[in-house]
C-alpha positions as CSV (number, residue, x, y, z in Angstrom):
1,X,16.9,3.2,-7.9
2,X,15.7,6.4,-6.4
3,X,17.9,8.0,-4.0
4,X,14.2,8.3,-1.9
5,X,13.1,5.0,-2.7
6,X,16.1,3.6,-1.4
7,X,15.6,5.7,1.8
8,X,12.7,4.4,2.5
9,X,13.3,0.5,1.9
10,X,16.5,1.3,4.2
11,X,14.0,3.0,6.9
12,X,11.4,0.1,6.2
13,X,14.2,-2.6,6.5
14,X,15.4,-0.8,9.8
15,X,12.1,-0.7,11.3
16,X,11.2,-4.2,10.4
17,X,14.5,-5.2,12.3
18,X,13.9,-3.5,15.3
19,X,10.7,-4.8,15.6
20,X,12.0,-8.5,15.6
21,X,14.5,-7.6,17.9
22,X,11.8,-7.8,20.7
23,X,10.8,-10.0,22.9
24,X,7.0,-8.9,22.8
25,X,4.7,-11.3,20.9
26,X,2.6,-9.0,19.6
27,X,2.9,-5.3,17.7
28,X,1.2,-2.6,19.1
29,X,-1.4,-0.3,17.9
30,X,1.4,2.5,17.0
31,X,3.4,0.0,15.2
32,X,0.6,-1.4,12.6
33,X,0.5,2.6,12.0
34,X,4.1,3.0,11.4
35,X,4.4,0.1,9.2
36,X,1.4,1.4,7.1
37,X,2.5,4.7,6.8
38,X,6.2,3.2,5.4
39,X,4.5,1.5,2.8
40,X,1.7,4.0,2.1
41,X,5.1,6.4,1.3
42,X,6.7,3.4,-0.8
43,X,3.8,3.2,-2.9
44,X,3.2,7.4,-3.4
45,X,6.9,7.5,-4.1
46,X,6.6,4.3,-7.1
47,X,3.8,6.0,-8.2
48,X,5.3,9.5,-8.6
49,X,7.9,7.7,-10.4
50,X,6.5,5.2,-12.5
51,X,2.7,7.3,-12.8
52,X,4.1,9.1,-16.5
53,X,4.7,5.8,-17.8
54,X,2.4,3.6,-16.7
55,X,-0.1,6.2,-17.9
56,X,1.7,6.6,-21.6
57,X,1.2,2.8,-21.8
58,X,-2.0,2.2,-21.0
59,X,-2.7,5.3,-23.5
60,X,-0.8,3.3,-26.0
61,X,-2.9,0.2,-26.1
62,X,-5.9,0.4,-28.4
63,X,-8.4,-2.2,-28.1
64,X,-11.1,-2.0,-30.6
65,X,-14.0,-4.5,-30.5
């Protein structure tokens, strides 16, 4: 795995737990935004990663009709 994958699953992971941790019932406002902008960074990092490939392969595939 990605050494800034892995960061941010660890950061996302940590978040999540500290979030739990409260005795609020509900999240906040500023808490839907952080937990968005963990997983918006998750996704732009997979897709940095894995965009080369995923490209190559659908490239690859030739569908004739």
């Amino acid at each position: 795995m990605n050494i800034i994958t892995e960061r941010l699953l660890l950061a996302y992971a940590m978040l999540v737990g500290r979030l739990e941790d409260r005795e609020e019932r509900g999240a906040s406002m500023t808490e839907y935004a952080i937990l968005v902008a963990v997983m918006a960074g998750i996704v732009l990092a997979l897709v940095t990663l894995l965009g080369g490939k995923i490209s190559s392969f659908i490239s690859g595939i030739n569908i004739t009709t």
